[in-house]
N, CA and C atoms as a LAMMPS dump frame, in Angstrom:
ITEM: TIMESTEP
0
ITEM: NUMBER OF ATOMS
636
ITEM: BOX BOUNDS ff ff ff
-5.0000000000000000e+02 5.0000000000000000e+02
-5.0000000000000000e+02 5.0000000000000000e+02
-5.0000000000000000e+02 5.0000000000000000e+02
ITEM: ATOMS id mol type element x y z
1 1 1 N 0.849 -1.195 0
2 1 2 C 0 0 0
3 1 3 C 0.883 1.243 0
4 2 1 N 0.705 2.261 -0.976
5 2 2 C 1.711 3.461 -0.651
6 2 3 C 1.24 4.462 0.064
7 3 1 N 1.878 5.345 0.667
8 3 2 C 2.032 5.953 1.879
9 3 3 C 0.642 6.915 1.362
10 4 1 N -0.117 7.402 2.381
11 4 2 C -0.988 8.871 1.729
12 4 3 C 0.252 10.035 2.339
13 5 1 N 0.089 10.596 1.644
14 5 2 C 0.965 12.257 1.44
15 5 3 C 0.621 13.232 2.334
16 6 1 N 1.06 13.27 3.942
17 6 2 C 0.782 13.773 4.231
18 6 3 C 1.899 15.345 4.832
19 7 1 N 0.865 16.432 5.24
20 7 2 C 1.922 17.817 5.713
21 7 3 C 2.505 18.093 6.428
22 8 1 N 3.253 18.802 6.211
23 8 2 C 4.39 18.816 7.54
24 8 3 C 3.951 19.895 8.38
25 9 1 N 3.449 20.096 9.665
26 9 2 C 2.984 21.388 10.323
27 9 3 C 3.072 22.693 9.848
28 10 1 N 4.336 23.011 9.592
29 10 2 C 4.375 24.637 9.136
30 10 3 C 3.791 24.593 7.728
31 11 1 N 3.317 23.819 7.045
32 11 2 C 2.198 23.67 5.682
33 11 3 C 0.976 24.148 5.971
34 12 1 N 0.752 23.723 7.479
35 12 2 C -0.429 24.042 8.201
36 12 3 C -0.255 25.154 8.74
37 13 1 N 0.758 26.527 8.796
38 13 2 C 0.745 27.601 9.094
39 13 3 C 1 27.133 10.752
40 14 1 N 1.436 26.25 11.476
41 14 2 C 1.633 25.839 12.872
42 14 3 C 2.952 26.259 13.292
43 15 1 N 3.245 26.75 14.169
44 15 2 C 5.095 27.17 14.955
45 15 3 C 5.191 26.527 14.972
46 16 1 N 6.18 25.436 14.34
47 16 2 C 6.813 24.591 14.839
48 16 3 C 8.358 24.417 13.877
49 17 1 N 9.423 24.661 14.736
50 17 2 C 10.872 25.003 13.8
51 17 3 C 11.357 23.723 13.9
52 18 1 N 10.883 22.34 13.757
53 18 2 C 11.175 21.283 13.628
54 18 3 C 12.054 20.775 14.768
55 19 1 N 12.601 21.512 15.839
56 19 2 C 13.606 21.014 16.571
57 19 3 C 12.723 20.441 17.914
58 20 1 N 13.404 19.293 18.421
59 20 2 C 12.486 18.65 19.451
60 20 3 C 10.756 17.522 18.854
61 21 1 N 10.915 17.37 19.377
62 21 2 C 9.917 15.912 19.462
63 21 3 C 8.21 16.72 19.124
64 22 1 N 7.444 15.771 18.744
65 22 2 C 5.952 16.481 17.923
66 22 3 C 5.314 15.187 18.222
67 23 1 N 4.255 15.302 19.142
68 23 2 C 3.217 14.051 19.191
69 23 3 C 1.999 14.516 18.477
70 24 1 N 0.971 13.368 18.409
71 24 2 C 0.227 13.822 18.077
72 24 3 C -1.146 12.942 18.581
73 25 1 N -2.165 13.396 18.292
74 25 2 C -3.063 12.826 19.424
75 25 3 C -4.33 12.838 18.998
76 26 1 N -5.288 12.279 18.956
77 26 2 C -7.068 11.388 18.931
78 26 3 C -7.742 10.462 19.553
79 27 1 N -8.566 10.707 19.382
80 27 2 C -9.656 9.858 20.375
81 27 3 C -10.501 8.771 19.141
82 28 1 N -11.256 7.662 19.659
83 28 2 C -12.074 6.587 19.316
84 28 3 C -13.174 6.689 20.552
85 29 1 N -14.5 6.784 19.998
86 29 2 C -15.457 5.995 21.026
87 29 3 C -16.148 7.22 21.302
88 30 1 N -16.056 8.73 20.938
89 30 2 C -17.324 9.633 21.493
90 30 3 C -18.199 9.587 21.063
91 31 1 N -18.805 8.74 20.587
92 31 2 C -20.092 8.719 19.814
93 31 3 C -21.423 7.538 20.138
94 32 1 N -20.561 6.121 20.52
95 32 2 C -21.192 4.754 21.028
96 32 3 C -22.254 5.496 22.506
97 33 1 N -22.636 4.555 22.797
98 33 2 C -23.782 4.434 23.955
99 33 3 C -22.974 3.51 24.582
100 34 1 N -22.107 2.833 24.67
101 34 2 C -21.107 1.688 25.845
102 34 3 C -19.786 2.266 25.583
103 35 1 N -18.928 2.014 27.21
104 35 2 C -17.811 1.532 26.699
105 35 3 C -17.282 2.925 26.93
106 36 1 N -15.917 2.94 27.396
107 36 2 C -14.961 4.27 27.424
108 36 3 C -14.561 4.71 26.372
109 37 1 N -14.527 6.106 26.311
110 37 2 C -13.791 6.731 25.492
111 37 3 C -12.188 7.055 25.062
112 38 1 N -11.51 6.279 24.66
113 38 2 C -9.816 6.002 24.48
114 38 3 C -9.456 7.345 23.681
115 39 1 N -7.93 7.077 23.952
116 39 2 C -7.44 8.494 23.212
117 39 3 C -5.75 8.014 23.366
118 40 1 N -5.363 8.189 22.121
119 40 2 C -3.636 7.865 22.119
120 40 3 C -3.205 9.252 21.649
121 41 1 N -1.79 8.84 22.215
122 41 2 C -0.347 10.315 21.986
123 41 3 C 0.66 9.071 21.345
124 42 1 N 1.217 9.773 20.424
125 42 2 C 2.112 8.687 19.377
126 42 3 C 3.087 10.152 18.859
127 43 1 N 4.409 9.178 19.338
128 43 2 C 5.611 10.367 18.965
129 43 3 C 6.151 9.329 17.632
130 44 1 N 6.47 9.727 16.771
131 44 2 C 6.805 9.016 15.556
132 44 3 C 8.479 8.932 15.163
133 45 1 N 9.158 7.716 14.966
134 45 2 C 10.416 8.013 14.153
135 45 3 C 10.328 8.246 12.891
136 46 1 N 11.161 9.612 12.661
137 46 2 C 11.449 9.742 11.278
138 46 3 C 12.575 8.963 10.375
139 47 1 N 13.267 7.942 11.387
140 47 2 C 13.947 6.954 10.544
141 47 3 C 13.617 5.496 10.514
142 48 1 N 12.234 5.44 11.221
143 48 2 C 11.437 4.646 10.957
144 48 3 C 10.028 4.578 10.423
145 49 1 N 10.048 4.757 9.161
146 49 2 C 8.668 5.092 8.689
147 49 3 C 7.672 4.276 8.568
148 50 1 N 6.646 4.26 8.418
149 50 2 C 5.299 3.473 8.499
150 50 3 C 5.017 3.866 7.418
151 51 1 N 4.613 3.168 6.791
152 51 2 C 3.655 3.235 5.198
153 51 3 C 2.185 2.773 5.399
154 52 1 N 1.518 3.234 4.974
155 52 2 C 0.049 2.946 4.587
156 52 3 C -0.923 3.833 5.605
157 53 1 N -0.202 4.32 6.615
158 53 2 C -0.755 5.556 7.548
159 53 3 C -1.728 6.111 7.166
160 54 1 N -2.872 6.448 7.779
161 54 2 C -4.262 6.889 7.005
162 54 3 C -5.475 7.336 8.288
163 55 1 N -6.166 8.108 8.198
164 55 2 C -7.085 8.161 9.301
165 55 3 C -7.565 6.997 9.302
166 56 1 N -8.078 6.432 10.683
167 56 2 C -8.622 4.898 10.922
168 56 3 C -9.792 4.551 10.331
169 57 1 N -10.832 5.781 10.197
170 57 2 C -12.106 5.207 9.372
171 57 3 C -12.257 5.43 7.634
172 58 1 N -10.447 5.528 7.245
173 58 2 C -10.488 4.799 5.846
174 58 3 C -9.727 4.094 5.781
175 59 1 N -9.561 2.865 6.864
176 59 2 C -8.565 1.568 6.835
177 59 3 C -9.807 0.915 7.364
178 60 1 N -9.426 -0.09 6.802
179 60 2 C -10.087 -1.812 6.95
180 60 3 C -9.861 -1.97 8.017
181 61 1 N -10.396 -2.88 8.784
182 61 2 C -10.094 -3.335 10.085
183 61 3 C -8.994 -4.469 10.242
184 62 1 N -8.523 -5.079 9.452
185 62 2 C -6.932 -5.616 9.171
186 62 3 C -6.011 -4.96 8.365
187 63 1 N -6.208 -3.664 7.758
188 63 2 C -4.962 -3.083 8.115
189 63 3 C -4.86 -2.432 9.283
190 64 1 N -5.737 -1.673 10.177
191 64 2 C -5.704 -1.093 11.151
192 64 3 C -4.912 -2.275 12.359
193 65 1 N -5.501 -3.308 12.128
194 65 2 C -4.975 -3.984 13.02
195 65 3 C -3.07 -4.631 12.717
196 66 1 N -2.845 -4.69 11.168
197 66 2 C -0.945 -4.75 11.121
198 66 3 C -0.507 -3.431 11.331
199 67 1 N -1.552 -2.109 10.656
200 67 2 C -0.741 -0.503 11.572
201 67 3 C -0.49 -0.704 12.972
202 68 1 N -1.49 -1.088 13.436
203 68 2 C -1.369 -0.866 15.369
204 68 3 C 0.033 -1.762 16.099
205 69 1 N 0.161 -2.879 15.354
206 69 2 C 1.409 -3.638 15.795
207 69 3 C 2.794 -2.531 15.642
208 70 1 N 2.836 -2.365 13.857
209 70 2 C 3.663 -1.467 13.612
210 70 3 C 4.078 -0.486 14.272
211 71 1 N 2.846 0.593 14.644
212 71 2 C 3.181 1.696 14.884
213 71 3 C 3.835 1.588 16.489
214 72 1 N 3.071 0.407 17.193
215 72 2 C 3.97 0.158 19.031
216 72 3 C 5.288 -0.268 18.252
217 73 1 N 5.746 -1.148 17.871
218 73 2 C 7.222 -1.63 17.067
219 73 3 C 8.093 -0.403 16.96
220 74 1 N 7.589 0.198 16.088
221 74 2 C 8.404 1.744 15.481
222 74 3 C 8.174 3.034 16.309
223 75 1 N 7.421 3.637 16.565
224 75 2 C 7.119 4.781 17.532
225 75 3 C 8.016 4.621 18.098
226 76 1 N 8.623 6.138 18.222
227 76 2 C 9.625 6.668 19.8
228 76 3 C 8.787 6.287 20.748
229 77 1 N 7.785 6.471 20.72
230 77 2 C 6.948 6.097 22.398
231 77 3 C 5.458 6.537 22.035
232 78 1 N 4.797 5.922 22.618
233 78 2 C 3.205 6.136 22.434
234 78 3 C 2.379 5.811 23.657
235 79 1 N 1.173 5.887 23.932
236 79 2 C 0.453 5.982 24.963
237 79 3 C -0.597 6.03 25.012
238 80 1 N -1.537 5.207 25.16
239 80 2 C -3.131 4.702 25.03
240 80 3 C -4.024 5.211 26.544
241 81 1 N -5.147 5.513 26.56
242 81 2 C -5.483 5.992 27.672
243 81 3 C -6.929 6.027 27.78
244 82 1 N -7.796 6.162 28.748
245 82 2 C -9.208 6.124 28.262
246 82 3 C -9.737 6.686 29.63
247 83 1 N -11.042 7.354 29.208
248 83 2 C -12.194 7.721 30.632
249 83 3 C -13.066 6.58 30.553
250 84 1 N -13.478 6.912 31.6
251 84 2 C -14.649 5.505 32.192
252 84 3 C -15.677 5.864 31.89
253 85 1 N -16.373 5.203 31.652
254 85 2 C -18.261 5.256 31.471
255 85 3 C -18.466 6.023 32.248
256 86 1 N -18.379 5.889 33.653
257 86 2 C -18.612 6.369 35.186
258 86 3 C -18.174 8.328 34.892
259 87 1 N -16.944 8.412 34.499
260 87 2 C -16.202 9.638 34.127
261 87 3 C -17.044 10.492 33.16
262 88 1 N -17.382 9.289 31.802
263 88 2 C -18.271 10.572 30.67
264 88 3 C -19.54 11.128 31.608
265 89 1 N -19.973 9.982 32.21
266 89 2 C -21.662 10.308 33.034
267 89 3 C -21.721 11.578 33.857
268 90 1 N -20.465 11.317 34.678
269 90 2 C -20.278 12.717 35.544
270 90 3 C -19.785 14.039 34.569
271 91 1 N -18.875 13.915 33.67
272 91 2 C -18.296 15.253 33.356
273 91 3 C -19.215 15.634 31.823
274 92 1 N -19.629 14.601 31.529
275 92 2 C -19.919 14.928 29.925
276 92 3 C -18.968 14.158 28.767
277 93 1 N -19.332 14.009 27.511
278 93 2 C -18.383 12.929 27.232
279 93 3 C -17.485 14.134 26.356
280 94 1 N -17.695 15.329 26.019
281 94 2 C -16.708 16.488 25.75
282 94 3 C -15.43 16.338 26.315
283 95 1 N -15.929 16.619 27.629
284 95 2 C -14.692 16.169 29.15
285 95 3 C -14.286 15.673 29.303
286 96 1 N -15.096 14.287 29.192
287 96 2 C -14.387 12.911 29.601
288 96 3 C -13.131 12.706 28.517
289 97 1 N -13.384 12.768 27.06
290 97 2 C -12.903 12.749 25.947
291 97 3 C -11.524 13.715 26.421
292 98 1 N -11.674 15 26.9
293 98 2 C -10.207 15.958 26.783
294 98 3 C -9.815 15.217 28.11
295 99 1 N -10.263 14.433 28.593
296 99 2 C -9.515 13.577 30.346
297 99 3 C -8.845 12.149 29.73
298 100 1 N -9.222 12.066 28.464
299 100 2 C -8.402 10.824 28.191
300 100 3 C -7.232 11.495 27.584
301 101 1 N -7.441 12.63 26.584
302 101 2 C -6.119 13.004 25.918
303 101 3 C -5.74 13.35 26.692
304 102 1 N -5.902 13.895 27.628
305 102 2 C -4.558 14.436 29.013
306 102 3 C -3.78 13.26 29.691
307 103 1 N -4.634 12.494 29.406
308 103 2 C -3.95 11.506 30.23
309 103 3 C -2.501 10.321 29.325
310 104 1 N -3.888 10.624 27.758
311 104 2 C -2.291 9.667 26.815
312 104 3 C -1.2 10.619 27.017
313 105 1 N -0.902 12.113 26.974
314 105 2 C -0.206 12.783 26.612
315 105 3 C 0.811 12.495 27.801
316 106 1 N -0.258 12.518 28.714
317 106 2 C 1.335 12.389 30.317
318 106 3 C 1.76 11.222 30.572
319 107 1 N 1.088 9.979 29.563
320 107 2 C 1.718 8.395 29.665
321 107 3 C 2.684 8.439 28.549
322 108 1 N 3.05 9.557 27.846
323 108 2 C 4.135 9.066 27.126
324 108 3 C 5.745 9.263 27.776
325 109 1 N 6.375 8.269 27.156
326 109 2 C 7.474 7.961 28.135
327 109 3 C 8.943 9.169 27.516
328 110 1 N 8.455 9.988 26.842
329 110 2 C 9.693 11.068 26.075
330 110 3 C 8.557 12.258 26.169
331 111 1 N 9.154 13.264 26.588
332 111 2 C 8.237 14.924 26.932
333 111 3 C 8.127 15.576 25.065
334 112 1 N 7.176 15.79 24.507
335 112 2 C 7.306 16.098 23.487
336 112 3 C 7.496 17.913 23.518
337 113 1 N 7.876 18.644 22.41
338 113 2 C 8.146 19.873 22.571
339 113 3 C 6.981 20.056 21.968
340 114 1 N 6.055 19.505 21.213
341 114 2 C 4.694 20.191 20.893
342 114 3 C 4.032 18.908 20.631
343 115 1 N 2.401 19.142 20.941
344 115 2 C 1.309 18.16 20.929
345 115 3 C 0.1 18.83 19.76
346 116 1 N -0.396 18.059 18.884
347 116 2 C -0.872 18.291 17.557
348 116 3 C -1.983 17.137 18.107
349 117 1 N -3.041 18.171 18.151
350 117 2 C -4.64 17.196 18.571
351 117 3 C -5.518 17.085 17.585
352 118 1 N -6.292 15.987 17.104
353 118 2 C -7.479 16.521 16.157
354 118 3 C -8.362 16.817 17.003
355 119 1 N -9.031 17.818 15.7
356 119 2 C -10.339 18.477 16.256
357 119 3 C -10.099 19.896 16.5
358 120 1 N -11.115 20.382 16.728
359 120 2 C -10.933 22.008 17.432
360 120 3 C -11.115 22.149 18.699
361 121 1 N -10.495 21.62 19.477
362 121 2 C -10.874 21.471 20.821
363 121 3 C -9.153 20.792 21.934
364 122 1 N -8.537 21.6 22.846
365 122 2 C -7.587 21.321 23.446
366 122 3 C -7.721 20.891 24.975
367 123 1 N -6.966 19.662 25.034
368 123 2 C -7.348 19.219 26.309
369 123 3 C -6.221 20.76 27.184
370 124 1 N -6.349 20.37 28.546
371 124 2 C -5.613 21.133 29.514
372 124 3 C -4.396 20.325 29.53
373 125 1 N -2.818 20.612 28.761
374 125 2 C -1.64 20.502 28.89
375 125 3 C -0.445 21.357 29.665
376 126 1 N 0.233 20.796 29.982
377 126 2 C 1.613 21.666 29.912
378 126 3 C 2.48 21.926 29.186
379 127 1 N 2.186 21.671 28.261
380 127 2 C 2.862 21.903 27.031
381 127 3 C 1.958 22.355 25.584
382 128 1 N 3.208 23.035 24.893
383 128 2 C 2.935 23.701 23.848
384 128 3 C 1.202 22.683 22.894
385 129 1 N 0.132 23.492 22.479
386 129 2 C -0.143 22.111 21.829
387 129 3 C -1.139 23.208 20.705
388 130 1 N -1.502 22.259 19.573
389 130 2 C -2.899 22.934 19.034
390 130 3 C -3.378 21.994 18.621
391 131 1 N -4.856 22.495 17.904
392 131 2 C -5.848 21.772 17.36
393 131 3 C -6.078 22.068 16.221
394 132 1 N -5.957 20.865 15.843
395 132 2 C -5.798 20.824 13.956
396 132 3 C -7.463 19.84 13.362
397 133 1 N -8.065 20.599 12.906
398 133 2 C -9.504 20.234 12.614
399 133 3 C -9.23 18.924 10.989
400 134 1 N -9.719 17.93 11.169
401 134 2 C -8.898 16.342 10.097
402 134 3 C -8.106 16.574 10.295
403 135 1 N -6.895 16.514 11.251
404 135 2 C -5.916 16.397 11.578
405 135 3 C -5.978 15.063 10.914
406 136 1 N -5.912 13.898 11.603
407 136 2 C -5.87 12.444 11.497
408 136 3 C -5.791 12.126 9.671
409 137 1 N -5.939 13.001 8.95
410 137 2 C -5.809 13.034 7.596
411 137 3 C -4.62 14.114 7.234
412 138 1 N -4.368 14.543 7.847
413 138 2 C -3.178 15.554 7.4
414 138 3 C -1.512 15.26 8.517
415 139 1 N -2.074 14.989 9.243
416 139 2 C -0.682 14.664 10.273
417 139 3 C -0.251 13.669 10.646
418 140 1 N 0.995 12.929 10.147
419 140 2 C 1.665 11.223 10.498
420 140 3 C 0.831 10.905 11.446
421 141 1 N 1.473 11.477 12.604
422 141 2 C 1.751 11.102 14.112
423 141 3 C 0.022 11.116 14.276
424 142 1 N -1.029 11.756 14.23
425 142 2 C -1.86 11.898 14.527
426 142 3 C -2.511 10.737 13.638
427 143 1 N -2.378 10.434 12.784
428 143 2 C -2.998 9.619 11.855
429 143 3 C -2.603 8.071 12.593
430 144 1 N -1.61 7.738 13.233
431 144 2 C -1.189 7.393 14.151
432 144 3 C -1.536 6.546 15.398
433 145 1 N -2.14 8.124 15.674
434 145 2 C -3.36 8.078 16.736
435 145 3 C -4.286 7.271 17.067
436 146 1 N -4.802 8.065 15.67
437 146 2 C -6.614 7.774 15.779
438 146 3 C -6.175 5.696 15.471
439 147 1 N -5.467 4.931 14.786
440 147 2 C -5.68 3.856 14.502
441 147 3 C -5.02 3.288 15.658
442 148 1 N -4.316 3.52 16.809
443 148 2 C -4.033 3.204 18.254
444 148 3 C -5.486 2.964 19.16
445 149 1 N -6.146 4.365 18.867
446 149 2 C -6.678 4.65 19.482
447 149 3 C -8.465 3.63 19.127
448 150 1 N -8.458 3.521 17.98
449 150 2 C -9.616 2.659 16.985
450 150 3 C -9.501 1.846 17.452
451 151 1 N -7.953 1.15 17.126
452 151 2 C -7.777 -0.6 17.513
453 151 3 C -8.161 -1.047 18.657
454 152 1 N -7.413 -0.298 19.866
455 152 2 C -7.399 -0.535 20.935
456 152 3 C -9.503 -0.289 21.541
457 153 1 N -9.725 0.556 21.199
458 153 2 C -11.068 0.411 21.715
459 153 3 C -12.22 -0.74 21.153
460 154 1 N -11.782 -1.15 19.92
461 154 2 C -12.609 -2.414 19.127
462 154 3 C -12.692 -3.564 19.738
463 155 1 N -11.098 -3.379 20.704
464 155 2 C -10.804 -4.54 21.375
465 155 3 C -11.682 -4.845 22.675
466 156 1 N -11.393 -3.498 23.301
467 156 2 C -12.242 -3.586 24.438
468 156 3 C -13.689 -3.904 24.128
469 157 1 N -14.328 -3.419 22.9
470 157 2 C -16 -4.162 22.48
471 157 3 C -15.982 -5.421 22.43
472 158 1 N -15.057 -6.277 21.912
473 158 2 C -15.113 -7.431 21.82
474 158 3 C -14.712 -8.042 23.438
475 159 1 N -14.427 -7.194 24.456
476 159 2 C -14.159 -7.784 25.898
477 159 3 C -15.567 -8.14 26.394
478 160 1 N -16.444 -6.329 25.82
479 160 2 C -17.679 -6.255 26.638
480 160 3 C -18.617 -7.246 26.045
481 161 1 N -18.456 -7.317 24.4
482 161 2 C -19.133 -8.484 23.837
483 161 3 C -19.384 -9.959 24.951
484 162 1 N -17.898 -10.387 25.19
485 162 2 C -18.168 -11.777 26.062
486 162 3 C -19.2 -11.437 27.306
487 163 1 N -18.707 -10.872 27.758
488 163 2 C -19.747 -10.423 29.119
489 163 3 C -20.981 -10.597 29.081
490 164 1 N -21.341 -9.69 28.117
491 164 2 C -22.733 -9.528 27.789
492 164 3 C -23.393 -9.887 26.143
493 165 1 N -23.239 -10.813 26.046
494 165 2 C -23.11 -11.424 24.099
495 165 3 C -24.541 -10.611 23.175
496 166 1 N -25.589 -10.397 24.351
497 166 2 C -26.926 -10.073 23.989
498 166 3 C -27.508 -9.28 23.26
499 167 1 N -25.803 -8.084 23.445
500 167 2 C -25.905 -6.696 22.747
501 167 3 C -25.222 -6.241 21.111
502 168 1 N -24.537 -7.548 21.033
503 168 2 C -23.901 -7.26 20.144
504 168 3 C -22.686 -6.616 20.018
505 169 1 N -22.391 -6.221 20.901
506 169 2 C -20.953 -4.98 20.872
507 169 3 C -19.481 -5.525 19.988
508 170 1 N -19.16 -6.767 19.621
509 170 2 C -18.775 -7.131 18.456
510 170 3 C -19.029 -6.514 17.289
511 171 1 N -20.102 -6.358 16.877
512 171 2 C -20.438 -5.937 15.323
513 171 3 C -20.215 -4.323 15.658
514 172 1 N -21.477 -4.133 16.395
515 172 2 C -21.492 -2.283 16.633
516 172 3 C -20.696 -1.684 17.143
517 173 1 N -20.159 -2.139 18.257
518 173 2 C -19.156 -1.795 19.077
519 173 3 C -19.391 -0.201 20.079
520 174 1 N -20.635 -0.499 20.222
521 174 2 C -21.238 0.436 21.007
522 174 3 C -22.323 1.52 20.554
523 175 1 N -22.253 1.198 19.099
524 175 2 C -23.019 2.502 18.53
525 175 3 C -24.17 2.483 18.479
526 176 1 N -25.212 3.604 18.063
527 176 2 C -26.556 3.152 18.353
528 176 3 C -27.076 2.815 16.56
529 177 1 N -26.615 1.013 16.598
530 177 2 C -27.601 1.426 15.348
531 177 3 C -28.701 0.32 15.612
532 178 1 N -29.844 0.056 15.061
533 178 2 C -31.056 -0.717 14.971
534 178 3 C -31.429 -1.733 15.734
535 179 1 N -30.013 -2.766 15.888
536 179 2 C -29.722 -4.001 16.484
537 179 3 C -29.478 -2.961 17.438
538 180 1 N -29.092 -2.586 18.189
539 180 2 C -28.024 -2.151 19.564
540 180 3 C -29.376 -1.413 20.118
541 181 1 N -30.002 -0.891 19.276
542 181 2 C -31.575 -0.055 20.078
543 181 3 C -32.347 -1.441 20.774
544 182 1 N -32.635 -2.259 19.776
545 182 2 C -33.415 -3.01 19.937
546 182 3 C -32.97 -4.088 21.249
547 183 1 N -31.48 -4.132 21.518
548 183 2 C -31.281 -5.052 22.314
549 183 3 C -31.449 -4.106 23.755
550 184 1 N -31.186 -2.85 23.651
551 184 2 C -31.089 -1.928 24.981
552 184 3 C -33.295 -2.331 25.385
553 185 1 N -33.861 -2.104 24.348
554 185 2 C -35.486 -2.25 24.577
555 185 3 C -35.731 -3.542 25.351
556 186 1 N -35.084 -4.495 24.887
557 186 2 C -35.292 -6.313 25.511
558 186 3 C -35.056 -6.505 26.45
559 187 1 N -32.941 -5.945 26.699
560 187 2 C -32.091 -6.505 28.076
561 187 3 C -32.283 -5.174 29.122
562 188 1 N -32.51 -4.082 29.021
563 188 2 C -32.396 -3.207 29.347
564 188 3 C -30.545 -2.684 29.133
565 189 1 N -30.026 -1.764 30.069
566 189 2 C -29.04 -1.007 29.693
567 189 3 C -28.118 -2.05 30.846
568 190 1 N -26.92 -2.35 30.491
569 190 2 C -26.038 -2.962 31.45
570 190 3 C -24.777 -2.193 32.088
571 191 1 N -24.149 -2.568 33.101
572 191 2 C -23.156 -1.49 33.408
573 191 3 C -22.377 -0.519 32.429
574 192 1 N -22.156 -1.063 31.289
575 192 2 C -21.327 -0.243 30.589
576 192 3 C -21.675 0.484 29.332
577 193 1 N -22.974 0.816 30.104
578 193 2 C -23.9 1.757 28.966
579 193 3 C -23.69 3.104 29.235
580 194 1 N -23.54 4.069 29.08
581 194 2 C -23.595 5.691 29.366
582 194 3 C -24.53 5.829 29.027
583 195 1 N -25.47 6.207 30.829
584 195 2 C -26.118 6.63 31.336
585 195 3 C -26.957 8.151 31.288
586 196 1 N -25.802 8.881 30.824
587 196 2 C -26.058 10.232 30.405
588 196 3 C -26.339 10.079 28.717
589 197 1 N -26.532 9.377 28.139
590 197 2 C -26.856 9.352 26.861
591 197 3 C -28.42 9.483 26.688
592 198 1 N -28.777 9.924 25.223
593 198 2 C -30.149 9.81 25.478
594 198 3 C -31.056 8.161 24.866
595 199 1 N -30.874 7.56 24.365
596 199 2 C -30.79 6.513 24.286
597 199 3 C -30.703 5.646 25.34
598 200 1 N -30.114 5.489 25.902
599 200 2 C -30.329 4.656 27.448
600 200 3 C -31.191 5.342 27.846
601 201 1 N -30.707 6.776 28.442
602 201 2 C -31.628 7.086 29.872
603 201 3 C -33.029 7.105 29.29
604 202 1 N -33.896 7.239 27.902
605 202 2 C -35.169 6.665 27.738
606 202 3 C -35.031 5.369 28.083
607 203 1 N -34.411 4.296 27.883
608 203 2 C -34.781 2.751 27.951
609 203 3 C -34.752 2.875 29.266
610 204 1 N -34.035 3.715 30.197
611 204 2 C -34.036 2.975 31.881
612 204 3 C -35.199 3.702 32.011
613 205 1 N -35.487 4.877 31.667
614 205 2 C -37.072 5.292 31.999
615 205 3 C -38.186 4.927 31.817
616 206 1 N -37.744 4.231 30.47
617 206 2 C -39.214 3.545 29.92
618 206 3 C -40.111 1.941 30.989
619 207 1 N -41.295 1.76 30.638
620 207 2 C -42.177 1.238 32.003
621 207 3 C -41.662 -0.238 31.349
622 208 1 N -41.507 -1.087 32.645
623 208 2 C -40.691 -2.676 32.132
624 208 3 C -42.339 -2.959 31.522
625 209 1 N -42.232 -3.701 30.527
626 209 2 C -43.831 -4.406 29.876
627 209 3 C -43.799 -6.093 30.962
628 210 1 N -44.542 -6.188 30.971
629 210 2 C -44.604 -7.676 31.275
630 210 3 C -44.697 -8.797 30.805
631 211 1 N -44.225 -9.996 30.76
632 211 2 C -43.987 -11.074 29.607
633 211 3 C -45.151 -11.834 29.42
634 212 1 N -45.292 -11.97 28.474
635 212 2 C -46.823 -12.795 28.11
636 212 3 C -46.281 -14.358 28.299
């Protein structure tokens, strides 16, 4: 597969005079009704390159899964991280979401001199950082990210899958589509539903029917 072509920050009009280390950073999972919201920081070698690099939702789910080996293999250092169900419910999943990128950013094991987030939106750092809106399509390291950050949470659906097989979280992997409504209407909502969603909190509101 050949590489997609991506920019080098100051293309993007970003300070950055190339000297010192550049992570870059995304989230998987703000959108599902189960399941935490993950978020990786991935510092990249430039004398170790990765080919086929791509935002995660235009890779297959086996290349995403030989990138994710790769990119732990090769990366200067990287760092996976996630809020809890419990966390989005209380703060909001906005919050919860900038509480996971704070948290990949301070699990990486090398201090980067600047942090490159997708989205328009910056968690609270100590360090230099911005927000680059498709980032994950324009920036290595961030592109990076998001398929750290994809893989690793698909995985955890397929954890919650065993637990609870009823819901499906294999196929959907938390999202609300048709099947995943219909199973929240039957089983009701199980621990690792977010609660603050609107989708659940109708099903826990709604009156139990009684079985014929």
């Amino acid at each position: 597969m050949r590489s997609k072509k991506f920019l080098r920050p100051e293309q993007l009009g970003l300070v950055f005079d190339g000297m010192g280390l550049m992570a870059g950073v995304d989230e998987a999972g703000r959108g599902p009704l189960a399941g935490p919201v993950v978020a990786a920081a991935v510092i990249l070698d430039d004398l170790k390159p990765i080919r086929g690099l791509n935002d995660s939702k235009m890779l297959t789910a086996r290349a995403r899964e030989r990138l994710f080996d790769e990119i732990r293999a090769k990366a200067l250092c990287c760092s996976i991280a996630q809020a809890s169900v419990e966390e989005i419910d209380q703060l909001n999943i906005l919050q919860a979401t900038m509480l996971a990128m704070q948290r990949a950013v301070e699990g990486l094991r090398l201090l980067p001199k600047k942090v490159l987030v997708d989205g328009n939106r910056l968690p609270v750092l100590r360090i230099a950082a911005e927000a680059i809106v498709q980032g994950d399509s324009k920036i290595e390291a961030i592109s990076a990210a998001s398929i750290l950050a994809k893989v690793h949470r698909d995985r955890l659906c397929l954890t919650l899958h065993e637990e609870h097989p009823q819901y499906g979280f294999d196929g959907h992997k938390g999202y609300g589509t048709p099947e995943h409504l219909a199973a929240l209407r039957a089983h009701g909502a199980c621990p690792h539903h977010r609660r603050s969603f609107a989708p659940v909190r109708q099903t826990l509101m709604a009156p139990v029917l009684p079985r014929s």
